[in-house]
Kinemage of the C-alpha trace (Angstrom):
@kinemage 1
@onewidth
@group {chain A} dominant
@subgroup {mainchain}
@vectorlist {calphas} color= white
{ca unk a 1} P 5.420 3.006 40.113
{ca unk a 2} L 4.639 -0.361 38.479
{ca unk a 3} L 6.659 -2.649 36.964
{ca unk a 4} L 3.867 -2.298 33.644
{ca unk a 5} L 4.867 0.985 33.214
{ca unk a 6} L 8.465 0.677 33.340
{ca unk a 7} L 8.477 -1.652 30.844
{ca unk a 8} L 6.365 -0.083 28.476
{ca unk a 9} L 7.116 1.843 24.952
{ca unk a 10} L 5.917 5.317 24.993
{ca unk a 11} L 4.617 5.970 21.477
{ca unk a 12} L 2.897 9.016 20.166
{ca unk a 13} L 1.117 9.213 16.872
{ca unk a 14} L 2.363 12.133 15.118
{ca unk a 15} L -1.343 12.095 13.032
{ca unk a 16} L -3.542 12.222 15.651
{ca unk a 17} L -1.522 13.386 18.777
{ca unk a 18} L -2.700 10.463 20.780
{ca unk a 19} L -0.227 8.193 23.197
{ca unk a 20} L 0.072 4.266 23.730
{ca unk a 21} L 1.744 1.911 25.890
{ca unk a 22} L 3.031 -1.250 24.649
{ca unk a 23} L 4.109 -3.778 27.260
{ca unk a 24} L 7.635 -5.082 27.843
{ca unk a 25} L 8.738 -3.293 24.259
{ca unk a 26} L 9.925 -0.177 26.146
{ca unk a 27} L 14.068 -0.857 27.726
{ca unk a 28} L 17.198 -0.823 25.858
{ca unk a 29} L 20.425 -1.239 27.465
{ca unk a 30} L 21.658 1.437 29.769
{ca unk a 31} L 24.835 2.717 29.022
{ca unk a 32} L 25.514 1.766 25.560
{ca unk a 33} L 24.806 3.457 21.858
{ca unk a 34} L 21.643 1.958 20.224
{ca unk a 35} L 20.280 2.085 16.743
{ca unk a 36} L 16.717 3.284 16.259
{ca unk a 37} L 15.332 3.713 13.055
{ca unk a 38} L 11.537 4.974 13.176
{ca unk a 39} L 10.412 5.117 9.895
{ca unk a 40} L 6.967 7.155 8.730
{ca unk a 41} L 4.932 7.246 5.597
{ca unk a 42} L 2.022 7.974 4.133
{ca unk a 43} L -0.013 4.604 5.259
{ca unk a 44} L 2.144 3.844 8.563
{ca unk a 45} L 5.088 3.919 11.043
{ca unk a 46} L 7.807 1.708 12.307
{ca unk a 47} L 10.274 1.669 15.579
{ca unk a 48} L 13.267 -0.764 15.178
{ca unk a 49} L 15.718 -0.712 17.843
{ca unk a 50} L 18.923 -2.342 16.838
{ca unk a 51} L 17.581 -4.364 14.891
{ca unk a 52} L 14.579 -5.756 16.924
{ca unk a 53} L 10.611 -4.461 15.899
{ca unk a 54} L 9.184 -2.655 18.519
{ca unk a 55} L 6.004 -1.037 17.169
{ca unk a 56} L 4.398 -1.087 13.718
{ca unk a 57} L 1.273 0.348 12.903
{ca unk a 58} L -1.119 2.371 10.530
{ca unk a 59} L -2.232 5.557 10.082
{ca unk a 60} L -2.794 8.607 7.776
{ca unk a 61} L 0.717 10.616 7.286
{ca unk a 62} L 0.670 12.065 4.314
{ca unk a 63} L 1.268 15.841 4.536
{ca unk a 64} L 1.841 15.789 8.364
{ca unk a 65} L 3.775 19.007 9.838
{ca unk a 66} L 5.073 17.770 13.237
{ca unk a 67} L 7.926 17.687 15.338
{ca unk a 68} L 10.106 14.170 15.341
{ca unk a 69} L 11.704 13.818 18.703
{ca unk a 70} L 12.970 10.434 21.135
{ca unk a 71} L 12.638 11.416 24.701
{ca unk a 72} L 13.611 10.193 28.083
{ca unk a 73} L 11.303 8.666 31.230
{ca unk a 74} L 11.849 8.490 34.672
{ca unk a 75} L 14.695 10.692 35.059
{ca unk a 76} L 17.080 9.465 32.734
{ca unk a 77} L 19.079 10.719 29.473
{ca unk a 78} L 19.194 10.491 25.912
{ca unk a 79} L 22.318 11.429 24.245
{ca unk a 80} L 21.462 11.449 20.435
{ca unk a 81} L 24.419 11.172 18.027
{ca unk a 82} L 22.774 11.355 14.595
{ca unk a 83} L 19.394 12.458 13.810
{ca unk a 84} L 18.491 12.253 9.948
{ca unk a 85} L 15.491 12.887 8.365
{ca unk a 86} L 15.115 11.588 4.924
{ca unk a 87} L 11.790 12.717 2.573
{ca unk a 88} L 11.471 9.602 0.546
C-alpha cells in the first residue's frame, strides 16, 4: 500500500454519495482522545480535528436524510465518546 494513501482523508459527501482523498490531511495521533467537529449546512461542510482544518467544501445539504458516521482504515479502531447532532 502507498504511503499516498495512508496519509490521505477519506471524505464522503453525504449529498451526492461520492468519495475523495485529500493528501497528508488524513492521521491523528494513535492512542489519544481527539476532537472532531464536522459541521454541515445547507451551502457546505467542515472537518476540524482538534482544532486544525482538514476539509472544507461546498455543496447542496439542505433537506439531506443520511447517515453521519467516522470510520476506521486499515485495520484500526475508533472508540467514539460523544456523538451530538445539533439541527441549527
Amino acid at each position: 500500500m502507498s504511503d499516498d494513501l495512508l496519509s490521505q482523508l477519506r471524505v464522503h459527501d453525504p449529498g451526492t454519495g461520492r468519495q475523495r482523498g485529500i493528501e497528508d490531511r488524513g492521521f491523528i495521533e494513535v492512542g489519544a482522545w481527539h476532537e472532531i467537529v464536522w459541521r454541515i449546512d445547507a451551502g457546505g461542510m467542515r472537518l476540524v480535528v482538534d482544532g486544525e482544518d482538514r476539509f472544507a467544501g461546498n455543496g447542496h445539504y439542505a433537506g439531506i436524510d443520511a447517515p453521519l458516521g467516522i470510520g476506521p482504515c486499515f485495520g484500526s479502531t475508533v472508540a467514539v465518546r460523544e456523538f451530538t447532532v445539533t439541527a441549527g
